[in-house]
Every structure is written in structure tokens, then in C-alpha cells.
mmCIF entry with sequence, helices, sheets and N, C-alpha, C, O atoms, coordinates in Angstrom:
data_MODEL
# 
_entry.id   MODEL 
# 
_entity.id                         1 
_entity.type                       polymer 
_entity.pdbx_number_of_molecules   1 
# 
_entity_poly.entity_id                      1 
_entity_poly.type                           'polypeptide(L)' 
_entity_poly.nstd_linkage                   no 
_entity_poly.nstd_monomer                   no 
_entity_poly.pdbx_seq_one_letter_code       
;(UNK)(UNK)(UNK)(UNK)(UNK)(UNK)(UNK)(UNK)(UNK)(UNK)(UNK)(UNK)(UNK)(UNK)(UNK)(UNK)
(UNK)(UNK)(UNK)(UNK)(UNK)(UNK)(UNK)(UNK)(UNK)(UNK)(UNK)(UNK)(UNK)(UNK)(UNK)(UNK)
(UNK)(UNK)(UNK)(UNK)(UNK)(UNK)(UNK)(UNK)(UNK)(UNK)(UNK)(UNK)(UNK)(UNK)(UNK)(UNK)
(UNK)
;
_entity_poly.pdbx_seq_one_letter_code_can   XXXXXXXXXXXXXXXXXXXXXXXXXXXXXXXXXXXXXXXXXXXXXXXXX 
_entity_poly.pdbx_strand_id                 A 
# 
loop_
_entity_poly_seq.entity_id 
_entity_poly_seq.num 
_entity_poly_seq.mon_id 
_entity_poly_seq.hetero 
1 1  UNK n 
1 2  UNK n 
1 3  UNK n 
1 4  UNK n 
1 5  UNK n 
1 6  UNK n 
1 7  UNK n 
1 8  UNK n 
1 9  UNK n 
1 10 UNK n 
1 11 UNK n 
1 12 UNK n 
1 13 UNK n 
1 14 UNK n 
1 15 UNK n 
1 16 UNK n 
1 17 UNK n 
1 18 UNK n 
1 19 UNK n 
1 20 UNK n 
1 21 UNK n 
1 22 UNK n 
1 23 UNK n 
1 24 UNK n 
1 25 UNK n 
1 26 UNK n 
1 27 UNK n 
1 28 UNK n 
1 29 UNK n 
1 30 UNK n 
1 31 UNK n 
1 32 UNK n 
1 33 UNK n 
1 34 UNK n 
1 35 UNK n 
1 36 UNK n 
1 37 UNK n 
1 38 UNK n 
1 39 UNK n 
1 40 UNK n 
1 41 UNK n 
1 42 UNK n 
1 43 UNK n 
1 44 UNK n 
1 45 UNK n 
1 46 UNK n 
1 47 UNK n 
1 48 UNK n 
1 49 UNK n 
# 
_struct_asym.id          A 
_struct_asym.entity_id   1 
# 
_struct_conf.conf_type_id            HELX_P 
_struct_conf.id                      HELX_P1 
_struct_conf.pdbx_PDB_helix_id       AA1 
_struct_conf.beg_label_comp_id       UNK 
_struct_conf.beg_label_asym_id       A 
_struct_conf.beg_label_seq_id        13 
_struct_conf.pdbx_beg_PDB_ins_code   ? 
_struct_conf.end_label_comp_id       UNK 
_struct_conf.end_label_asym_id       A 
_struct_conf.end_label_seq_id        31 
_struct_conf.pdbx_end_PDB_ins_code   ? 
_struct_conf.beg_auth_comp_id        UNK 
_struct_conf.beg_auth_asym_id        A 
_struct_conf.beg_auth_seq_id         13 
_struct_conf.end_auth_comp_id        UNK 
_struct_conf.end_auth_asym_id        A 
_struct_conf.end_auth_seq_id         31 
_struct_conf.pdbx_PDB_helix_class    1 
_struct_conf.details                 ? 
_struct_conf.pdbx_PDB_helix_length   19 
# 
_struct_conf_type.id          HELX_P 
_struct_conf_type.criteria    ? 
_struct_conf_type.reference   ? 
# 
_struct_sheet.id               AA1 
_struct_sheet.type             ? 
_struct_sheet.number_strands   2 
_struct_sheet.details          ? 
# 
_struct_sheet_order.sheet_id     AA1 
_struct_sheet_order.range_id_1   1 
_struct_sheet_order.range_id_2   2 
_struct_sheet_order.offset       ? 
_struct_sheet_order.sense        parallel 
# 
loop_
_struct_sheet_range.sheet_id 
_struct_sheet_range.id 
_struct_sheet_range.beg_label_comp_id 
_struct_sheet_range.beg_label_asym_id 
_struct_sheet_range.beg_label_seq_id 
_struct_sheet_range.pdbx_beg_PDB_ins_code 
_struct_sheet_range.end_label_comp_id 
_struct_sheet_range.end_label_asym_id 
_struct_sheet_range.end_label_seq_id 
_struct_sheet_range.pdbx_end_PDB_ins_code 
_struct_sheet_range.beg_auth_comp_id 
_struct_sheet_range.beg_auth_asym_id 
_struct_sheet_range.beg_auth_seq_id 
_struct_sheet_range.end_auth_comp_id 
_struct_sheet_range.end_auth_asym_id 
_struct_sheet_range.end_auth_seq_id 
AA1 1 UNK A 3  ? UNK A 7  ? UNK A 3  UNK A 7  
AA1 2 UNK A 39 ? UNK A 43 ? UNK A 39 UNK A 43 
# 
loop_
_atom_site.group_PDB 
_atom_site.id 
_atom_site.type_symbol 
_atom_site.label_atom_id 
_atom_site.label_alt_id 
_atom_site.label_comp_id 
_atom_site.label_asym_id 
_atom_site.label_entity_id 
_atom_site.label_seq_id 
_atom_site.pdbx_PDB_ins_code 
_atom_site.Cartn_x 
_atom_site.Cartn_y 
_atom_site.Cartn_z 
_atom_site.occupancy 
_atom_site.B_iso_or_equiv 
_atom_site.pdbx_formal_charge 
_atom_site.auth_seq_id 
_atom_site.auth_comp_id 
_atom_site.auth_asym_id 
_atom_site.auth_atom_id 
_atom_site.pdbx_PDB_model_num 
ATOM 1   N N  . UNK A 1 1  ? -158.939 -2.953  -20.574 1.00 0.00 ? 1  UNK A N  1 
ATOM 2   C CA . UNK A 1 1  ? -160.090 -3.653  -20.075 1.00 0.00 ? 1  UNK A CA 1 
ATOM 3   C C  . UNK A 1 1  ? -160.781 -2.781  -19.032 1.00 0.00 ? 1  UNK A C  1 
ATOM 4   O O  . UNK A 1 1  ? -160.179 -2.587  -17.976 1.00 0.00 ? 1  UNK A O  1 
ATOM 5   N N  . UNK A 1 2  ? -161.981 -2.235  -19.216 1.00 0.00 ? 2  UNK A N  1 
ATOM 6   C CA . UNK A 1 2  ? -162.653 -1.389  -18.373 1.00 0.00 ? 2  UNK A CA 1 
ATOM 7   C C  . UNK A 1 2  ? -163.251 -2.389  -17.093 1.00 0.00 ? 2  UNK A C  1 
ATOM 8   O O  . UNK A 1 2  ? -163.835 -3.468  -17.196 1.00 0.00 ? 2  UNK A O  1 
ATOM 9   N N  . UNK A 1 3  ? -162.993 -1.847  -16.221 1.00 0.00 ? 3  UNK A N  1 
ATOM 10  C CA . UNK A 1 3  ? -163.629 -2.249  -14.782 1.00 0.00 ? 3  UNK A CA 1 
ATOM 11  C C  . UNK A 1 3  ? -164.282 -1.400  -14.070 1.00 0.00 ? 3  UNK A C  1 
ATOM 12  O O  . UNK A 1 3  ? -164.078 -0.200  -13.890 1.00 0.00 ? 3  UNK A O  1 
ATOM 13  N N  . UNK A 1 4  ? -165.277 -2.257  -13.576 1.00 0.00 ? 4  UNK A N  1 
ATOM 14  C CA . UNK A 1 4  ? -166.626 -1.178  -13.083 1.00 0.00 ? 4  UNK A CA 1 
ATOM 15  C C  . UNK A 1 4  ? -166.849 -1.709  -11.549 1.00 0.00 ? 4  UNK A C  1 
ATOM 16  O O  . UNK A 1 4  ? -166.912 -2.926  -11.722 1.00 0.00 ? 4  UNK A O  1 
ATOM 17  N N  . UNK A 1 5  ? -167.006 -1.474  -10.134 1.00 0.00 ? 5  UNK A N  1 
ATOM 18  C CA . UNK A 1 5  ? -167.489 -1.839  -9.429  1.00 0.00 ? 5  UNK A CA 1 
ATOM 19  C C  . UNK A 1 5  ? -168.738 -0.593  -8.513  1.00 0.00 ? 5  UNK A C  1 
ATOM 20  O O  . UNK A 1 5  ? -168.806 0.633   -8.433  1.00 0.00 ? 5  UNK A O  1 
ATOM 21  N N  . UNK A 1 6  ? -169.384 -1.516  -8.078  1.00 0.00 ? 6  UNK A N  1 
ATOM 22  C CA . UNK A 1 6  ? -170.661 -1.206  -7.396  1.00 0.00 ? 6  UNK A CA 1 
ATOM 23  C C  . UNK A 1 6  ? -170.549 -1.346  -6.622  1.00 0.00 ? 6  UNK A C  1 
ATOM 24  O O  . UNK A 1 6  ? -170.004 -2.414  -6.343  1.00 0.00 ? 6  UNK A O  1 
ATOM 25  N N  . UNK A 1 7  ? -170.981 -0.343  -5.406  1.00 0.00 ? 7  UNK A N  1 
ATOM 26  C CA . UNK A 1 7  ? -171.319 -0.861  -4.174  1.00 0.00 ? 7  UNK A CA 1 
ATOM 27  C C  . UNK A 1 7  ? -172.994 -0.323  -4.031  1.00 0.00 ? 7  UNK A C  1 
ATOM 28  O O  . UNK A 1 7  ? -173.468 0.810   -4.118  1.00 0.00 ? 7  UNK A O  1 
ATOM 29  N N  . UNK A 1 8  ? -173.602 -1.572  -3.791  1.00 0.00 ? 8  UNK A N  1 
ATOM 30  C CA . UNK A 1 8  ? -175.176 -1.143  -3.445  1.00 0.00 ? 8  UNK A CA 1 
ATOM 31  C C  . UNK A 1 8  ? -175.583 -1.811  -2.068  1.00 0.00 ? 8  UNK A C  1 
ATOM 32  O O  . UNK A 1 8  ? -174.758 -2.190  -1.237  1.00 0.00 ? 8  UNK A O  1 
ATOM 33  N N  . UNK A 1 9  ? -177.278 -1.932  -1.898  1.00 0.00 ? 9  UNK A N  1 
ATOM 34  C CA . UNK A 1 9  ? -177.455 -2.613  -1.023  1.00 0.00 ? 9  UNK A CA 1 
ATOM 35  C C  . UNK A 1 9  ? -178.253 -4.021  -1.948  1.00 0.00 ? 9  UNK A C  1 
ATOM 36  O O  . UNK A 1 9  ? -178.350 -4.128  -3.171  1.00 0.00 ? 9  UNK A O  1 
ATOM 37  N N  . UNK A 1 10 ? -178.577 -4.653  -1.247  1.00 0.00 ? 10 UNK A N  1 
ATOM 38  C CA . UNK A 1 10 ? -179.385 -5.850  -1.910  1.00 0.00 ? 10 UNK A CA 1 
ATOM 39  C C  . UNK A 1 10 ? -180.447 -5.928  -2.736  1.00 0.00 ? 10 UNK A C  1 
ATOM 40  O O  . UNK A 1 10 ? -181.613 -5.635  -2.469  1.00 0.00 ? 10 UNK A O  1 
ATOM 41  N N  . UNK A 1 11 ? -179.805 -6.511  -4.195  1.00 0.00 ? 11 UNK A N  1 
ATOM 42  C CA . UNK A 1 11 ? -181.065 -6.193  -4.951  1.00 0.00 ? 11 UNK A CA 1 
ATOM 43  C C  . UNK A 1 11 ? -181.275 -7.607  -5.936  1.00 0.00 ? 11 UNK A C  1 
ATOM 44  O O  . UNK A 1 11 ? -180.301 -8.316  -6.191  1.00 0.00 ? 11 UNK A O  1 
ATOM 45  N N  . UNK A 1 12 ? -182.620 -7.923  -6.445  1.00 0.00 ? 12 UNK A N  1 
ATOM 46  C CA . UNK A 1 12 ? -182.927 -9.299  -7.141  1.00 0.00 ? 12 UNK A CA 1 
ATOM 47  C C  . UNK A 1 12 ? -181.833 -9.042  -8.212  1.00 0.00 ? 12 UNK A C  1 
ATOM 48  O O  . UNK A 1 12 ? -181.374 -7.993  -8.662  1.00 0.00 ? 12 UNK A O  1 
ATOM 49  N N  . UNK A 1 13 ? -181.508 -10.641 -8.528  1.00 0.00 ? 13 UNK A N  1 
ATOM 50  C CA . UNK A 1 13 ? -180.958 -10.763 -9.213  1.00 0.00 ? 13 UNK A CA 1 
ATOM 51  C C  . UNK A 1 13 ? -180.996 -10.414 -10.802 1.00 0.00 ? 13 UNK A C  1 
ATOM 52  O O  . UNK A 1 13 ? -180.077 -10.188 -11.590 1.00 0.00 ? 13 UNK A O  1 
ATOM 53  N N  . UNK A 1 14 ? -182.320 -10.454 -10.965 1.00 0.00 ? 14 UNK A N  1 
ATOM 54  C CA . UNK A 1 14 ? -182.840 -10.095 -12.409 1.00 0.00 ? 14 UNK A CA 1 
ATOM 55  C C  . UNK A 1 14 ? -182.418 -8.513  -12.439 1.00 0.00 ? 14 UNK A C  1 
ATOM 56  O O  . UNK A 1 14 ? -182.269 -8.143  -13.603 1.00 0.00 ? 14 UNK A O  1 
ATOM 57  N N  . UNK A 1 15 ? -182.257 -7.792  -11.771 1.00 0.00 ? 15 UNK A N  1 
ATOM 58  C CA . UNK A 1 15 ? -181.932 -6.645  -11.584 1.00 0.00 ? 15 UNK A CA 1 
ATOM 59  C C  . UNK A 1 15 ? -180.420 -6.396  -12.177 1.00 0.00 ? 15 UNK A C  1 
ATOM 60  O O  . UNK A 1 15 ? -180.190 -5.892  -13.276 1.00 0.00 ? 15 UNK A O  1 
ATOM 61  N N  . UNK A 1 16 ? -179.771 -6.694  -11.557 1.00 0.00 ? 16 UNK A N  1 
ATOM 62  C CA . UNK A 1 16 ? -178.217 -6.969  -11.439 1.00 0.00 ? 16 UNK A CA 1 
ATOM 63  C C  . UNK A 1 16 ? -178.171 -7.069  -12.516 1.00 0.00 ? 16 UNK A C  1 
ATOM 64  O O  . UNK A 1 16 ? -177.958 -6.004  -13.095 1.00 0.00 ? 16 UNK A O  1 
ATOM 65  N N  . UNK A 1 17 ? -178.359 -8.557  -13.581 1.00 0.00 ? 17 UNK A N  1 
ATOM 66  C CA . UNK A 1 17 ? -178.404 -8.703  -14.623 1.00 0.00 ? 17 UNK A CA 1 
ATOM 67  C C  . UNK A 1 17 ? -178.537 -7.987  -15.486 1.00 0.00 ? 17 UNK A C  1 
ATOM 68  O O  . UNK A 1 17 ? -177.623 -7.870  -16.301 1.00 0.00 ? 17 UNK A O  1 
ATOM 69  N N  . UNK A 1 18 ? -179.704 -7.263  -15.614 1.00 0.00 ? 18 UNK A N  1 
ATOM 70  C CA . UNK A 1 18 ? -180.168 -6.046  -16.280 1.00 0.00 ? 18 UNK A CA 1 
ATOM 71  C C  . UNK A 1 18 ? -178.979 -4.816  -16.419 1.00 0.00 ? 18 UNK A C  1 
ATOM 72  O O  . UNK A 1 18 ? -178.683 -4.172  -17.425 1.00 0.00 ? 18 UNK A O  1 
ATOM 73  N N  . UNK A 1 19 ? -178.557 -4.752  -15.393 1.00 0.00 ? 19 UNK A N  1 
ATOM 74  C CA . UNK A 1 19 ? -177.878 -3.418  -14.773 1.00 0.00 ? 19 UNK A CA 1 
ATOM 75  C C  . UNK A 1 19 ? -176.290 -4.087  -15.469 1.00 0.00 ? 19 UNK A C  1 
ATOM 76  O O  . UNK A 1 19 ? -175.831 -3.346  -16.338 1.00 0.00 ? 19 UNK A O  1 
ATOM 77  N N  . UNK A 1 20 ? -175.730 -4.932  -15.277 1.00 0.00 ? 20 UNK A N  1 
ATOM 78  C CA . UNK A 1 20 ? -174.600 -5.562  -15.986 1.00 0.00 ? 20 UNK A CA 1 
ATOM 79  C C  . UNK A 1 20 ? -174.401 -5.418  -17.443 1.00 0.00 ? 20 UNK A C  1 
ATOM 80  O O  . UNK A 1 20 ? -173.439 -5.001  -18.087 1.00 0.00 ? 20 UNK A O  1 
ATOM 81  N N  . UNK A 1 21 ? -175.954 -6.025  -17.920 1.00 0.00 ? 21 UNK A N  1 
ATOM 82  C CA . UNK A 1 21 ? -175.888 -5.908  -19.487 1.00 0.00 ? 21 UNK A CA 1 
ATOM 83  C C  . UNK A 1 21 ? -175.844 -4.408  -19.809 1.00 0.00 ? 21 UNK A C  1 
ATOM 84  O O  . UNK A 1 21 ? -174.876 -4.180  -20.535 1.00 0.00 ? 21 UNK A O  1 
ATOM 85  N N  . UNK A 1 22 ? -176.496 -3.395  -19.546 1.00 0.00 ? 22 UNK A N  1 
ATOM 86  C CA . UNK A 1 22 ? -176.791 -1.924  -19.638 1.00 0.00 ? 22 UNK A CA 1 
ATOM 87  C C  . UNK A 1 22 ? -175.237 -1.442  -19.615 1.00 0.00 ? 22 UNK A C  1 
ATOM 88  O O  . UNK A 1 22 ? -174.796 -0.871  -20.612 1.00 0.00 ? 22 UNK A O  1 
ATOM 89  N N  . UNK A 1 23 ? -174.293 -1.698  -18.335 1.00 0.00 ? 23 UNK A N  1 
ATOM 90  C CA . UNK A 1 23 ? -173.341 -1.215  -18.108 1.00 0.00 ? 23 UNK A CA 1 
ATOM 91  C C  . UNK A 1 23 ? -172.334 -1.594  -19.075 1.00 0.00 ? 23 UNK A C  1 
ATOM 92  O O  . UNK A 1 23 ? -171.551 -0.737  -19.485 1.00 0.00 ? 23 UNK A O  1 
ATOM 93  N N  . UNK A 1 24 ? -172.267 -2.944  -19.532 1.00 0.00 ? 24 UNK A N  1 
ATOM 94  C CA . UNK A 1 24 ? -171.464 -3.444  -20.737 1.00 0.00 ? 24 UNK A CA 1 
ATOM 95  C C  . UNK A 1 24 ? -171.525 -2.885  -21.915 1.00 0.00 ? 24 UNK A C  1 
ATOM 96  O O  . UNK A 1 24 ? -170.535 -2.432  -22.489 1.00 0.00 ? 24 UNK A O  1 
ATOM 97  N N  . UNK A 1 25 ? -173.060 -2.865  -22.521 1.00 0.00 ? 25 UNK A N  1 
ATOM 98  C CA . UNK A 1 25 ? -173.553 -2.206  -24.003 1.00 0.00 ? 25 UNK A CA 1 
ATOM 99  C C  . UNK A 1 25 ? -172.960 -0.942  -23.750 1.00 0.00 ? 25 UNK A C  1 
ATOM 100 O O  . UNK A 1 25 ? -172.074 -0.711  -24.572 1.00 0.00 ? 25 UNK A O  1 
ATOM 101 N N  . UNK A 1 26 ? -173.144 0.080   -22.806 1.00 0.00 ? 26 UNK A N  1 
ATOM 102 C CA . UNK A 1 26 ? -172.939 1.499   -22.239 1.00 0.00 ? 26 UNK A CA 1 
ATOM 103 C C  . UNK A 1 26 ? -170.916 1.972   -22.848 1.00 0.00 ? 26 UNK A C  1 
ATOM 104 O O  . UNK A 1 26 ? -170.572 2.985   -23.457 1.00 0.00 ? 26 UNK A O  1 
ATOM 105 N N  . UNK A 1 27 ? -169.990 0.774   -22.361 1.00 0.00 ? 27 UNK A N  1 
ATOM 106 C CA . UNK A 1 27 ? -168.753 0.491   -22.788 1.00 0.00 ? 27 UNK A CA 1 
ATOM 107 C C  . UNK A 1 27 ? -168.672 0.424   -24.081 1.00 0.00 ? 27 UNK A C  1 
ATOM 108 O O  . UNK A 1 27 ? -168.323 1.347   -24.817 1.00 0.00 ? 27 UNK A O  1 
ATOM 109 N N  . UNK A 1 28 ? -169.124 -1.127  -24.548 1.00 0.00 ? 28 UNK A N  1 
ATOM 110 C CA . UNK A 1 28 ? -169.241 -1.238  -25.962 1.00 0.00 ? 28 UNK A CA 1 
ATOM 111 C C  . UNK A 1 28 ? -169.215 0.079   -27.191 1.00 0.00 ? 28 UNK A C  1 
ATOM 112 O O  . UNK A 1 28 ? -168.527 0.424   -28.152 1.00 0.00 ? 28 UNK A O  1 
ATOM 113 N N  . UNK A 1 29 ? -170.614 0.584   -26.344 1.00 0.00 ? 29 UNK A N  1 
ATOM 114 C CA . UNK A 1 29 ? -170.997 1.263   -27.699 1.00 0.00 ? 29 UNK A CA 1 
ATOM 115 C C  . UNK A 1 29 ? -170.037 2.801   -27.768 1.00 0.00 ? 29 UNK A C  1 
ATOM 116 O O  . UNK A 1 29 ? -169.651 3.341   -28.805 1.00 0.00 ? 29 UNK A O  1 
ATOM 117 N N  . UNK A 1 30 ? -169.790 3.317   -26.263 1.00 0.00 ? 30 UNK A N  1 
ATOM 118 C CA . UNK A 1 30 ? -168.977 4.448   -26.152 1.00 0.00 ? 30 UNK A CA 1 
ATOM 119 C C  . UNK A 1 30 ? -167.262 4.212   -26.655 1.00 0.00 ? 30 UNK A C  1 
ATOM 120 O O  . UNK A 1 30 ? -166.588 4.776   -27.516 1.00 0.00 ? 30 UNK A O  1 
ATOM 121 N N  . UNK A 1 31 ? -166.963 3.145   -25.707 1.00 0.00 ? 31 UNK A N  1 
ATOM 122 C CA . UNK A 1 31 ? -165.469 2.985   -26.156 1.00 0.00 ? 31 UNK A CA 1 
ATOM 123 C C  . UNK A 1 31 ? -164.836 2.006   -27.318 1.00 0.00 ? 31 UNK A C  1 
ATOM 124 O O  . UNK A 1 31 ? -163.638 1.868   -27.568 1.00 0.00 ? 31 UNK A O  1 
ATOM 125 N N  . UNK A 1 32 ? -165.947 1.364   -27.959 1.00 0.00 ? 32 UNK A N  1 
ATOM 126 C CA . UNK A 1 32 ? -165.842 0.397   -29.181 1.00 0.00 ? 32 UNK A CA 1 
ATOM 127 C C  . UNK A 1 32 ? -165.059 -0.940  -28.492 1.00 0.00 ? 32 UNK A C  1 
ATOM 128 O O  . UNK A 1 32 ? -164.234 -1.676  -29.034 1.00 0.00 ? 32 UNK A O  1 
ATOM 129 N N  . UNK A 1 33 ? -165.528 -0.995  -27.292 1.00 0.00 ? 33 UNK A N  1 
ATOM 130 C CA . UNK A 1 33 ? -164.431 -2.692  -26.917 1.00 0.00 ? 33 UNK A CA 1 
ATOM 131 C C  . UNK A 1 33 ? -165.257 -3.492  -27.086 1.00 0.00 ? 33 UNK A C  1 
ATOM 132 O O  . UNK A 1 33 ? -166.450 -3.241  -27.257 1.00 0.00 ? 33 UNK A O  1 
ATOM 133 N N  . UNK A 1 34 ? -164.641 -4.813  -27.060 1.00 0.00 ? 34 UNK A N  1 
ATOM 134 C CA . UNK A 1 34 ? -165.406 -6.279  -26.514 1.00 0.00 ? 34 UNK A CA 1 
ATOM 135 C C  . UNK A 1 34 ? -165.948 -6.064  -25.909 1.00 0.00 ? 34 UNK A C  1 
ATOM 136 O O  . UNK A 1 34 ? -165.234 -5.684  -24.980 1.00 0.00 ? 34 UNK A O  1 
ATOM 137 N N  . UNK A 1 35 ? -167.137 -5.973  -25.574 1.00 0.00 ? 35 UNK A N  1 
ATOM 138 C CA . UNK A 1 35 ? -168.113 -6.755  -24.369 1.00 0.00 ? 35 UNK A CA 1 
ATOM 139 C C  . UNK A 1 35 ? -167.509 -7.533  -23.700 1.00 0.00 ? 35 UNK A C  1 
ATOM 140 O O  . UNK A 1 35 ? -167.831 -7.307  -22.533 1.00 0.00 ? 35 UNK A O  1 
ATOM 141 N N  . UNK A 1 36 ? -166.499 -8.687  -23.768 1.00 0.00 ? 36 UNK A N  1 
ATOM 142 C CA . UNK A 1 36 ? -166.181 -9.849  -22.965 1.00 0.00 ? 36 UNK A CA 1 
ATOM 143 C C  . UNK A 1 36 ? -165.042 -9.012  -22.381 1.00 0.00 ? 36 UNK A C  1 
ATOM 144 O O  . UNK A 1 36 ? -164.603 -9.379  -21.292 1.00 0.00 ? 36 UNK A O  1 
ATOM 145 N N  . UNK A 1 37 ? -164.654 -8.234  -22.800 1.00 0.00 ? 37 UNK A N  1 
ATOM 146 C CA . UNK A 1 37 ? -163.425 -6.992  -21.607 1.00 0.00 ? 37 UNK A CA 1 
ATOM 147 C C  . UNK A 1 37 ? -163.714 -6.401  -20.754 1.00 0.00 ? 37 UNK A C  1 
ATOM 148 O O  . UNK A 1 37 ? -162.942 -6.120  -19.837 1.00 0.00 ? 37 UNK A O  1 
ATOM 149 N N  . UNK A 1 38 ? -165.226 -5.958  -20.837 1.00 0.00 ? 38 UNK A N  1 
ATOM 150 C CA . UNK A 1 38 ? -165.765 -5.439  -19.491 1.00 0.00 ? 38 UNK A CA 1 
ATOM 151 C C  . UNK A 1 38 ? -165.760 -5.965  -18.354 1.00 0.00 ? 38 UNK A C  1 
ATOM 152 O O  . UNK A 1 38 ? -165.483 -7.158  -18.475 1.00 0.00 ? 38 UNK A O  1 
ATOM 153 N N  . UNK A 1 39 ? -165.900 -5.725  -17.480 1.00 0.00 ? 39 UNK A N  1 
ATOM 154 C CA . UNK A 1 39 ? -165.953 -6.793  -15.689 1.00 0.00 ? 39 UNK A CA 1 
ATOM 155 C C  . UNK A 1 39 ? -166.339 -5.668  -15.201 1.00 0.00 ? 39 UNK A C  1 
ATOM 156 O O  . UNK A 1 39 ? -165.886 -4.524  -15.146 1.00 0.00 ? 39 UNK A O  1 
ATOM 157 N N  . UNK A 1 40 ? -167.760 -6.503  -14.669 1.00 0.00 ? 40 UNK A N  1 
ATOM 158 C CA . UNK A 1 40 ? -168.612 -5.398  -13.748 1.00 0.00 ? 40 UNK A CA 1 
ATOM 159 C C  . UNK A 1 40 ? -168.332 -5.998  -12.409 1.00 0.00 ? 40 UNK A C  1 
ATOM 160 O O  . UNK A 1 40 ? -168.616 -7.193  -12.316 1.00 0.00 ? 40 UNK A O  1 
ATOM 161 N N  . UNK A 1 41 ? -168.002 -5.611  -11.708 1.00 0.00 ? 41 UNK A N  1 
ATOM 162 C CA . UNK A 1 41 ? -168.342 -6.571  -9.909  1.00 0.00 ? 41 UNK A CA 1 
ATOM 163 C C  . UNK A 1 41 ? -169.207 -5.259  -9.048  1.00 0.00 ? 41 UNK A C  1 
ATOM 164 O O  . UNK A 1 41 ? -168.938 -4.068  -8.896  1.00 0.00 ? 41 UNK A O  1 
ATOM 165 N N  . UNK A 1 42 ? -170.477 -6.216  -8.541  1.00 0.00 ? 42 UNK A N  1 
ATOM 166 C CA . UNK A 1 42 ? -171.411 -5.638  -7.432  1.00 0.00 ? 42 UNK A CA 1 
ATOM 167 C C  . UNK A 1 42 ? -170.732 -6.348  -6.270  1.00 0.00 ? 42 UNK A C  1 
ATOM 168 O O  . UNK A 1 42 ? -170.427 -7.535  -6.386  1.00 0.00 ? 42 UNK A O  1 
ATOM 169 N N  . UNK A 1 43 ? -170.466 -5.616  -5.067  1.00 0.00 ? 43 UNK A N  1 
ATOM 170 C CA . UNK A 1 43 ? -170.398 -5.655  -3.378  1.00 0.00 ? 43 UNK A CA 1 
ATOM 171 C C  . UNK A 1 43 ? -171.828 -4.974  -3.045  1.00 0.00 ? 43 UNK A C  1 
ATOM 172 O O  . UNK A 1 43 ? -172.282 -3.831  -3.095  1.00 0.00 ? 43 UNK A O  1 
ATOM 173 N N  . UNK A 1 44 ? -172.324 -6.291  -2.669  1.00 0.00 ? 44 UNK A N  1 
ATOM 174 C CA . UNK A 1 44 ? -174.029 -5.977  -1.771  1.00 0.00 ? 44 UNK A CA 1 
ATOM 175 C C  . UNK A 1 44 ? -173.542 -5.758  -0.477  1.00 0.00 ? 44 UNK A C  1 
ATOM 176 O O  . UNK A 1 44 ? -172.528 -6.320  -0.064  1.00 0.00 ? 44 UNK A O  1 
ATOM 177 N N  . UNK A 1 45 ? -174.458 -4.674  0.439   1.00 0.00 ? 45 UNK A N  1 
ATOM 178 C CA . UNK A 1 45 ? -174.244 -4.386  1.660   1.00 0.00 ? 45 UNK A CA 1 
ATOM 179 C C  . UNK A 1 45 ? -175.377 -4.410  2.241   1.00 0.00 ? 45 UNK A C  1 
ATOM 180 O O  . UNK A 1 45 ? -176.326 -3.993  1.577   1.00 0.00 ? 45 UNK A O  1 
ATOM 181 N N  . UNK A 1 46 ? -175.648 -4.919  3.706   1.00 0.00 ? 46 UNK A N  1 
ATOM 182 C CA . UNK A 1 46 ? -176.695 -4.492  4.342   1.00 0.00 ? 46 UNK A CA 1 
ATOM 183 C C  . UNK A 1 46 ? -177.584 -3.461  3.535   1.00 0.00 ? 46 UNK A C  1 
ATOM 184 O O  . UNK A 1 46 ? -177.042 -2.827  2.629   1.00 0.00 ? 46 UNK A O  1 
ATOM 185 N N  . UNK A 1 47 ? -179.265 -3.212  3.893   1.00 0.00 ? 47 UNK A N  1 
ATOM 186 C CA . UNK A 1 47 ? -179.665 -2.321  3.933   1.00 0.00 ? 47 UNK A CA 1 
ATOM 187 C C  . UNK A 1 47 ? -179.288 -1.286  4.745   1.00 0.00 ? 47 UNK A C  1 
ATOM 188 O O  . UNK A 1 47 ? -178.893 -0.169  4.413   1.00 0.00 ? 47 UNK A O  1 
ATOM 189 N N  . UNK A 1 48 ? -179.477 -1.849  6.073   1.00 0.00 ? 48 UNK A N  1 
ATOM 190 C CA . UNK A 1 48 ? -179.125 -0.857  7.394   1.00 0.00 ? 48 UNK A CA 1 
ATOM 191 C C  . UNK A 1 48 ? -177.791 -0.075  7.469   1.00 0.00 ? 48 UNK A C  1 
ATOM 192 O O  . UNK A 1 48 ? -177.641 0.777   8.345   1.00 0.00 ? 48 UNK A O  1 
ATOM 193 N N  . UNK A 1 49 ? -176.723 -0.377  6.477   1.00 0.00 ? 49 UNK A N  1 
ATOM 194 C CA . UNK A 1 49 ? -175.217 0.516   6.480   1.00 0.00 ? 49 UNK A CA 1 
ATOM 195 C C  . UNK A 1 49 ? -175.272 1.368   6.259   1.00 0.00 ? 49 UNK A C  1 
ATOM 196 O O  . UNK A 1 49 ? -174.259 2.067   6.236   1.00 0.00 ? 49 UNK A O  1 
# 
């Protein structure tokens, strides 16, 4: 099960989304898994850090 985490600063949600699906298909299509095996987790941080 591939796991992905992010650390960014704050970004819209429609974004995220976008960036989740991209990162999943990105798995999928390279390593031939489920989609539902992937787990992306974003940690938002301040801008100012």
C-alpha cells in the first residue's frame, strides 16, 4: 500500500483534491495498484513557517 505525505502551506480545497486524484492515478498507472491502496495525507502549515 503506497503512502504519500505532504507537507505544504494552506491551500483551497479544490486544490488538494485535484492534487490527491493526480497523485493516486500517478500510482495506479505506474505501479498497477488499486487506487483505494493509495493514502495520500496533507499536514498544512502556517504560511509564515
Amino acid at each position: 500500500m503506497p503512502i504519500v505525505t505532504i507537507q505544504q502551506g494552506p491551500r483551497q480545497v479544490e486544490q488538494k483534491r485535484e492534487l490527491v486524484e493526480r497523485i493516486t492515478a500517478a500510482f495506479v498507472e505506474t505501479l498497477e495498484c488499486p487506487a483505494e491502496s493509495v493514502l495520500v495525507w496533507i499536514q498544512e502549515y502556517p504560511a509564515e513557517n
